[in-house]
C-alpha positions in Angstrom: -56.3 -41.4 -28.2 -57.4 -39.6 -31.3 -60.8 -37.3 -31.3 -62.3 -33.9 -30.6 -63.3 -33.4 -26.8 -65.9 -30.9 -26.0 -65.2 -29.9 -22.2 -67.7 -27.8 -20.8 -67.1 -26.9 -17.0 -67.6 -22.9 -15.4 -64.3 -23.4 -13.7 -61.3 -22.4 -15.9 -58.8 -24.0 -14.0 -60.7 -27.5 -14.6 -61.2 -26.6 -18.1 -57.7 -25.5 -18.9 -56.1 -28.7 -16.9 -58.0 -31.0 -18.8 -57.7 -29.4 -22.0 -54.1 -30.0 -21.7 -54.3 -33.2 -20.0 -56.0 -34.4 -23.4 -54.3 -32.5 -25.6 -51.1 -34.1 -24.5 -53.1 -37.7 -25.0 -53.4 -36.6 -28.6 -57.1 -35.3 -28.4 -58.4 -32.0 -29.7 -59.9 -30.4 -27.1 -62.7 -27.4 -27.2 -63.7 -26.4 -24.1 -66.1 -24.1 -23.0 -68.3 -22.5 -19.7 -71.5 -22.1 -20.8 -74.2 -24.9 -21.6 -75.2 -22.6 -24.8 -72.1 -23.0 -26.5 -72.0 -26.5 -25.9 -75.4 -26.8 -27.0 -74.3 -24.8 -30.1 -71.5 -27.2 -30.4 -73.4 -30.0 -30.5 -75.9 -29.2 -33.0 -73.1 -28.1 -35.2 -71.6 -31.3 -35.0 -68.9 -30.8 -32.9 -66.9 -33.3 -30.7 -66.4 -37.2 -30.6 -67.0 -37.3 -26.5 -68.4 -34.5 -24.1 -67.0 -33.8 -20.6 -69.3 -31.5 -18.6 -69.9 -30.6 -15.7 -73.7 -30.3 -14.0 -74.1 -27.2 -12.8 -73.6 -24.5 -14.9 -73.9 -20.4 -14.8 -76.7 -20.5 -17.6 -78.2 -23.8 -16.8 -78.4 -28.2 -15.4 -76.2 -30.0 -17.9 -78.4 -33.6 -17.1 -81.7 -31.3 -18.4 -80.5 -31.1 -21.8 -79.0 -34.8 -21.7 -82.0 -36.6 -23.0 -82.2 -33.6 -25.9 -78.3 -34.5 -26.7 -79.3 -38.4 -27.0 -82.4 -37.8 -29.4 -80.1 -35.1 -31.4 -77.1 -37.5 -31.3 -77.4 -40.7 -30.1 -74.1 -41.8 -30.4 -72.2 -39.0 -28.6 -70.7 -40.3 -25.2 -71.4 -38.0 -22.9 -69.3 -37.9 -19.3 -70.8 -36.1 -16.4 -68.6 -34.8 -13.8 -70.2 -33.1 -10.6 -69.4 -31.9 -7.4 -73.0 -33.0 -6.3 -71.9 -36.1 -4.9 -75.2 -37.8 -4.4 -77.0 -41.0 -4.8 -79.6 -39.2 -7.3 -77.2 -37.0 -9.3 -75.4 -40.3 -10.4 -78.6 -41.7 -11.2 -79.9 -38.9 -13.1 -76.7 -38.7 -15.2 -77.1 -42.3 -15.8 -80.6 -42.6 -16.4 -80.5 -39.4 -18.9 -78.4 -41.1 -20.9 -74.6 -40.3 -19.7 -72.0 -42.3 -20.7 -70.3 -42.5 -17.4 -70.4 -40.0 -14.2 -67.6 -39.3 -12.3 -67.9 -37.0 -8.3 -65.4 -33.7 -8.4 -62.8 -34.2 -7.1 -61.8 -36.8 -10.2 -58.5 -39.0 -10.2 -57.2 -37.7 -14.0 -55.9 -40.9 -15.0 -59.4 -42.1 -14.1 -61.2 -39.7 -16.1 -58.4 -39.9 -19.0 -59.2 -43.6 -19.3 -63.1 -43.2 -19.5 -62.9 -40.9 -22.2 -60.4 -43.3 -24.1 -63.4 -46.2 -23.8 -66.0 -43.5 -24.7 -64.2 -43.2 -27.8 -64.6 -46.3 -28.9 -68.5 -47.1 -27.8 -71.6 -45.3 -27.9 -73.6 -44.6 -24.5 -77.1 -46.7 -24.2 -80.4 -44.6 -23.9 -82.1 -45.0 -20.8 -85.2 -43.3 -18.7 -85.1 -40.2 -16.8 -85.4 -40.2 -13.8 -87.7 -37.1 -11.3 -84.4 -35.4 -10.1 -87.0 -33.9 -7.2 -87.5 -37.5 -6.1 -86.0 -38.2 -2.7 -82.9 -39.3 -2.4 -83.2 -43.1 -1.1 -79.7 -42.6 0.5 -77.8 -40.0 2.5 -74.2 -39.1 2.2 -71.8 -37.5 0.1 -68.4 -39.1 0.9 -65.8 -40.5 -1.3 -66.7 -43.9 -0.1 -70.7 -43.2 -1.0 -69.5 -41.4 -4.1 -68.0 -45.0 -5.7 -71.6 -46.7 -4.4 -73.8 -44.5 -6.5 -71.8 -45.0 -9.6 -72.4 -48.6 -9.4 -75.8 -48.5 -8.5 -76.6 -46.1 -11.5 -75.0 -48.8 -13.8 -77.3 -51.3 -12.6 -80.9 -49.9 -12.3 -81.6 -51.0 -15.7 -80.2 -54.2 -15.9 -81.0 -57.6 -14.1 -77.6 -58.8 -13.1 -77.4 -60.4 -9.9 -76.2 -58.0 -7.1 -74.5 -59.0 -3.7 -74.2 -56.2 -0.8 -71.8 -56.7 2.4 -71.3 -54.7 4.7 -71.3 -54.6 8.5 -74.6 -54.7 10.5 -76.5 -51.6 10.3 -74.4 -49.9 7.2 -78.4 -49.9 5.2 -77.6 -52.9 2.8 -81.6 -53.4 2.6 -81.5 -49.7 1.5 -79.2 -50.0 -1.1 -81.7 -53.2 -2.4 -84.8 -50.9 -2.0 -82.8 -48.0 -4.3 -82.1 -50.4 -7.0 -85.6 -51.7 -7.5 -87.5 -48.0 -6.4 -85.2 -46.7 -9.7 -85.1 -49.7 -11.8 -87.1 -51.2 -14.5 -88.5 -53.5 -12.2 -89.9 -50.6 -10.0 -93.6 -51.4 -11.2 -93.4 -54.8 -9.3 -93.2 -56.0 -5.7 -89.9 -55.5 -3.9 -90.2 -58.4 -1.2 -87.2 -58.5 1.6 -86.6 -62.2 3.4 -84.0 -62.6 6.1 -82.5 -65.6 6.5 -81.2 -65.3 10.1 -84.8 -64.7 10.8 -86.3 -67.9 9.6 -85.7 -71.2 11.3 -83.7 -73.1 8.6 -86.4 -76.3 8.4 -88.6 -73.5 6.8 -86.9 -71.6 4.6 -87.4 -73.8 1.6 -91.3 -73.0 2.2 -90.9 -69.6 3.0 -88.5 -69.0 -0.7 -90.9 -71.3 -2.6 -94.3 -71.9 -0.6 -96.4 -75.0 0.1 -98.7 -76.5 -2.1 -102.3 -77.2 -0.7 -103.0 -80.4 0.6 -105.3 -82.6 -1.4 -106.9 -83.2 1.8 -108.2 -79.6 1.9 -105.5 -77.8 2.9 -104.5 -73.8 1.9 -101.7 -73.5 -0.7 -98.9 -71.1 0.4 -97.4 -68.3 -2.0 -93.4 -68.1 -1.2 -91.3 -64.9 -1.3 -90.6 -65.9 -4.9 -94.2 -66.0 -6.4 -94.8 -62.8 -4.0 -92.3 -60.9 -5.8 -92.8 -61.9 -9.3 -91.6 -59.6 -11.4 -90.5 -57.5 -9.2 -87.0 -58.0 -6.8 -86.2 -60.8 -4.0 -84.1 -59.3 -1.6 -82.3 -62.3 0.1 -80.7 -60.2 3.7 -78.1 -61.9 5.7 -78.0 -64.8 2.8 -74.7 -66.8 4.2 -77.4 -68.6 6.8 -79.0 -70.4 4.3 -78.8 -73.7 5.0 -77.2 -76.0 2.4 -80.3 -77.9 1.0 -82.1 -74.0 0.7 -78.9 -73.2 -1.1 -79.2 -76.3 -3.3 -82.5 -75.4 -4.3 -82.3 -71.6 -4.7 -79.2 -72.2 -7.6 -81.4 -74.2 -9.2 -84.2 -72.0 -9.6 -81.2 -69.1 -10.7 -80.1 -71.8 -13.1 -83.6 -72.8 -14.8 -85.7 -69.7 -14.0 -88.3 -72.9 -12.4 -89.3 -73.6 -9.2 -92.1 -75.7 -7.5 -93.8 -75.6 -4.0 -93.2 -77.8 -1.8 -94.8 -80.5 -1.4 -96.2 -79.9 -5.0 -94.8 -81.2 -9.3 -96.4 -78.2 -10.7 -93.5 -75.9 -12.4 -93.7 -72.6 -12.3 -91.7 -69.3 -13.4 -89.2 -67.5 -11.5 -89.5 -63.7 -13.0 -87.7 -62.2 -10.5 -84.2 -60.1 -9.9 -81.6 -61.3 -6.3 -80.3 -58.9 -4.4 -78.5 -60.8 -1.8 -76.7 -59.3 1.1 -74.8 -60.4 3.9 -72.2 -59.1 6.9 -70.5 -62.2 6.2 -66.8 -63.5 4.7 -68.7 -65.8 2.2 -65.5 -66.9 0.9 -64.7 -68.4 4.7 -68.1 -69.9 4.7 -66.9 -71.5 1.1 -63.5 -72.6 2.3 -65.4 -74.2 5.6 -67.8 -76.2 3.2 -70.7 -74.7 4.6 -71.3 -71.9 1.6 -71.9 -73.3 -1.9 -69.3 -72.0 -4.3 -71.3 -71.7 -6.9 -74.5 -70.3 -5.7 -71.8 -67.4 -4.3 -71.0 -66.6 -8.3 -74.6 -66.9 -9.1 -75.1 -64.1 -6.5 -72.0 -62.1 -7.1 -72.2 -61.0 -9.8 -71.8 -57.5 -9.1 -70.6 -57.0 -5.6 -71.0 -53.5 -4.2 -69.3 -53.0 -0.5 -71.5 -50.5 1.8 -68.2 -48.6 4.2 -69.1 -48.6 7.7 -70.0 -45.2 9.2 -66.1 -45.1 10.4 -65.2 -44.7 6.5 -67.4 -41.7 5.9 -67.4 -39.5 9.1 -67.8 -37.0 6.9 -71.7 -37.9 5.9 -72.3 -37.5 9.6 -73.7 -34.1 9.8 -76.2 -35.0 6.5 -77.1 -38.1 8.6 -77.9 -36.7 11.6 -79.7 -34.2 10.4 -81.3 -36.3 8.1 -82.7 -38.5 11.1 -83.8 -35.7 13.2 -86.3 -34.8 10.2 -87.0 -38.4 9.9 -87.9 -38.3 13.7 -90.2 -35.0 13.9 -92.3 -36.4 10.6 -93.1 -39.5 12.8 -94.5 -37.2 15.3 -91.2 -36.7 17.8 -90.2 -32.8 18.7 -88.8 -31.2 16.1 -85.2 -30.2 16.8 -81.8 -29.0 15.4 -78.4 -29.8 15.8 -75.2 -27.3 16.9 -72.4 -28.0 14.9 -69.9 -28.6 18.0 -72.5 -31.7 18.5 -72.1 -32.7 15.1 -67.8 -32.7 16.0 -68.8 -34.6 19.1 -70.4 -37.3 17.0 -67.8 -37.7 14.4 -64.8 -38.6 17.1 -67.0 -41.6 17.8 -65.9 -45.1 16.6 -69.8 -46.2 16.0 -69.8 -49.7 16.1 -73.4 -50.3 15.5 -72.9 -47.9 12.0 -75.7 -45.7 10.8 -78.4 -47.6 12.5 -76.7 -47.0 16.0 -76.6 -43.0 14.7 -80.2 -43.1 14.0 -81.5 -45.2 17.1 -79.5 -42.1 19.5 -80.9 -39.2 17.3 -84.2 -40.6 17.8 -83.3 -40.5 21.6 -82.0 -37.2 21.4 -85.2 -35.7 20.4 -87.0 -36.9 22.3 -84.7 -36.1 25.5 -83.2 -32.7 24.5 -85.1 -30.3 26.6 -83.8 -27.9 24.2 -84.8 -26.9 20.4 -80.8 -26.8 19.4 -79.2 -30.4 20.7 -76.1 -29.2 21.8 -72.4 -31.0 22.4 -73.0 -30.8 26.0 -76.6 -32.9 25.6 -74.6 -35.3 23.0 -71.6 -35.4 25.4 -74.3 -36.1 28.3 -76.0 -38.9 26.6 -73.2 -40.8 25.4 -71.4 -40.8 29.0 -75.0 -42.0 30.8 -75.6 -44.2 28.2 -72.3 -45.8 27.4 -73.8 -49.2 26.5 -76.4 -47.8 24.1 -75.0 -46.1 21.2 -71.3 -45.2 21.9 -67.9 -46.5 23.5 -65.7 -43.7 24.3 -62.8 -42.8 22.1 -60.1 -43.9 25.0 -60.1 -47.0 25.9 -56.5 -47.7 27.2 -55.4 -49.8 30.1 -58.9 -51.9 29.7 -58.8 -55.7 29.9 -59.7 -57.2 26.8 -62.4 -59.5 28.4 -63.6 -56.0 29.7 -63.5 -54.2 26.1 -65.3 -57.6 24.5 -67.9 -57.5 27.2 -68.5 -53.7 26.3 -68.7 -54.5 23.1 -71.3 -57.4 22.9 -73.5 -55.5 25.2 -73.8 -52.5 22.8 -74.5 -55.2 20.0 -77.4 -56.5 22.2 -78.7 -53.6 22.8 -79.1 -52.2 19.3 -81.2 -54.8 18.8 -83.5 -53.8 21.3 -85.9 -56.5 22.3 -85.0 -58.8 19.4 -82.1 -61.3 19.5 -79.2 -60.9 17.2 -79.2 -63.6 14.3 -78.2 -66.9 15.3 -74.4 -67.7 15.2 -73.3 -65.3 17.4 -70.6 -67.1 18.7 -68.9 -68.3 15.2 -69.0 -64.9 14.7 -67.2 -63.2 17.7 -64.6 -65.9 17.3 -64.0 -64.7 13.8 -64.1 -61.3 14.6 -61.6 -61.7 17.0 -59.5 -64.8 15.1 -58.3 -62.1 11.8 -57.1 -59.4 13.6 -54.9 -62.2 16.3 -53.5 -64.0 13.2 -53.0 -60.8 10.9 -51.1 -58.6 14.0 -49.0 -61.7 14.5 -48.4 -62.3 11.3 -46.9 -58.2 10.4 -45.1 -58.3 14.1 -43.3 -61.8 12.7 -42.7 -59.7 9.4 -44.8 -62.7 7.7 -42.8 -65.6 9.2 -45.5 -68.3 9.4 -43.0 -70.5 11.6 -42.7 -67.8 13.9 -46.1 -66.9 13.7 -47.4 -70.5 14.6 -45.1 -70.2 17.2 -46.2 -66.9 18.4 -49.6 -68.0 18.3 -48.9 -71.4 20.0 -50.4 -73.7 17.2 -49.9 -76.2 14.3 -48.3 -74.2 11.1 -50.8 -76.1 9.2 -53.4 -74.9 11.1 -51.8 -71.4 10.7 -52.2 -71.8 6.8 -55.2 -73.2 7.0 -56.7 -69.6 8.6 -54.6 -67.6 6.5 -56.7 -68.8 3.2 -60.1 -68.9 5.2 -59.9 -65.6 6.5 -58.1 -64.0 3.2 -55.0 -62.8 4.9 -52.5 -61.1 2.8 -48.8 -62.3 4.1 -46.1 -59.7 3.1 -42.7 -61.2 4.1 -39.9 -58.8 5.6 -41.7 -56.3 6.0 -43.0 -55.2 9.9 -46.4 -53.4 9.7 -47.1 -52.4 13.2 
């Protein structure tokens, strides 16, 4: 690398370990604590790249971001902030940083940004209200890498796939990108395809044309969100002539109704999202290979809540508000509850942590909810939100019972989406053939032997469910 590095962070031990962590990369490096000096700096025509952080003693680096990109519009400049939420990786993005990075940063990581930001300039874009809500909760390392790639793509029209588990906020996530994109003027319409009997989903993407005998034409999701965003939820039940038509229309921009030969314009952005292994569904011939790279285009992976128990406190907190401005009592939480909830395994993920703090308040006789209450809920309620931590020594018929019923019932009085049982078996098919698999040390002739079918067969599940075979080595 060869350049001058401005580093401007109110922490000298950051400052002085990447000033010789560049240094040694061949940069020159001035570094400084104040946002003054590096204002200073900059109008002086100082530095090749910038490296600050957010917060500083004398003042917000991201308010003087859109002055640095109308003083210098080429100067790359990375944000680095231990702010880890949604909005402060889409402010740094939207007022024009080159790249943001949440404290605590990998150094190779940050080490390789700065060698690209040497050699490209950073692209203008709007600022964004940094008083705005924040459209999602949760400052985990897991969250952290979600925000950066939303902020990346609020002001582009690439097409976005979400997966995740039920209930990690996939819609949310769809909802966040069009609220801060450039398509935040239009429509955001949602459509879920587990919903929707599969003879009419081709009329409900696409509408019906009226009949000539006097019938009502029929606007589909796609007309309904013109220029605005489709949100396509739980996608991978399309059925294969939907799917036919739908990569058309993402092929040619053209659609018609059915029943009708007038053409029409497709002006809208896909967000797709699913809690399926769409690459199963492809092997199995039942998902279209390429619609799946139409969609994919930039995949972003929600964690479950058992990846993040650390957002847990912000969550629950977060839903107890939530709860009292919708007219329920207006409680707190102790923070021995909050440990209470974090042991949990949470199946049913964030949703199954809202639908019990929505219980909570309005069962806590108290105005604190305290770990007794939470302890109390989850033991008379074991079906409804939780399983307890220890479940040794319980049949596995038992433990898949448990489980199904607490998926029922976090659906309340709706039914779960239709191929429930396709499901289950693959839920309970990757962990069989992966666990045999590590106890056989990878030997698939073992393994088929193990399991008590065809090594064919064995192969055949071992590409359809993505396994990764590691020979001679035992992993349990």
């Amino acid at each position: 690398m060869d350049g001058t590095i401005i580093v401007a962070d109110d922490d000298r031990t950051i400052r002085t370990v990447l000033s010789q962590a560049l240094t040694r990369a061949g940069c020159r490096v001035r570094s400084t604590g104040a946002i003054s000096t590096l204002w200073r700096w900059i109008e002086e025509g100082e530095g090749d790249v910038v490296v600050t952080d957010v917060m500083m003693p004398d003042g917000d680096a991201l308010d003087i971001l859109p002055a640095i990109k109308k003083k210098r519009p080429a100067l790359p400049v990375i944000v680095m902030s231990a702010q880890n939420t949604v909005m402060t990786a889409i402010r740094a993005t939207e007022t024009g940083a080159y790249d943001y990075l949440p404290k605590p940063f990998d150094l190779k990581d940050l080490l390789a940004t700065v060698n690209k930001a040497l050699a490209h300039n950073a692209a203008p874009a709007r600022p964004v209200d940094k008083d705005e809500d924040l459209p999602l909760i949760g400052r985990s390392p897991a969250m952290q890498e979600v925000y950066r790639i939303m902020a990346r793509l609020m002001n582009a029209d690439l097409g976005v796939m979400v997966t995740g588990d039920s209930g990690t906020g996939k819609e949310l996530v769809a909802q966040a990108l069009h609220d801060f994109g450039h398509r935040k003027q239009g429509p955001f319409v949602a459509l879920n395809m587990a919903a929707i009997p599969p003879e009419n989903i081709e009329a409900e993407l696409f509408g019906i044309e009226a009949d000539p005998a006097g019938g009502t034409a029929v606007k589909g999701r796609f007309e309904q969100a013109d220029r605005g965003t489709l949100f396509l939820d739980e996608v991978g039940d399309m059925p294969m002539e939907a799917q036919t038509r739908l990569l058309r229309v993402l092929q040619e921009g053209e659609f018609t109704r059915v029943g009708g030969h007038e053409t029409r314009r497709a002006d809208v952005r896909i967000i797709a999202a699913t809690n399926q292994d769409l690459r199963a569904r492809i092997n199995e011939g039942s998902f279209r290979e390429d619609l799946f790279y139409r969609l994919n285009v930039v995949p972003i992976r929600l964690p479950s809540l058992r990846e993040r128990l650390e957002d847990i406190p912000d969550l629950a907190r977060h839903f107890l508000r939530q709860a009292e401005s919708e007219g329920l009592p207006s409680k707190a939480i102790s923070n021995e509850a909050l440990e209470v909830l974090k042991q949990q395994p949470w199946s049913g993920n964030v949703r199954e942590l809202q639908n019990l703090m929505r219980r909570l308040a309005v069962l806590c006789p108290d105005d604190v909810i305290s770990d007794k209450i939470v302890t109390q809920e989850i033991t008379m309620r074991p079906s409804s939100a939780m399983q307890p931590v220890e479940a040794r020594g319980e049949r596995l018929s038992t433990s898949i019972e448990n489980h199904l019923r607490r998926y029922f019932d976090l659906h309340g009085d709706a039914l779960p989406p239709p191929g429930l049982y396709q499901r289950i078996l693959q839920e309970v098919e990757l962990p069989l053939i992966a666990l045999s698999l590590a106890a056989t040390r990878g030997n698939q002739l073992k393994t088929a032997e193990l399991l008590g079918i065809n090594r064919n067969t064995l192969r055949k599940k071992i590409k359809e469910l993505d396994i990764q075979v590691t020979r001679g080595k035992k992993m349990m």
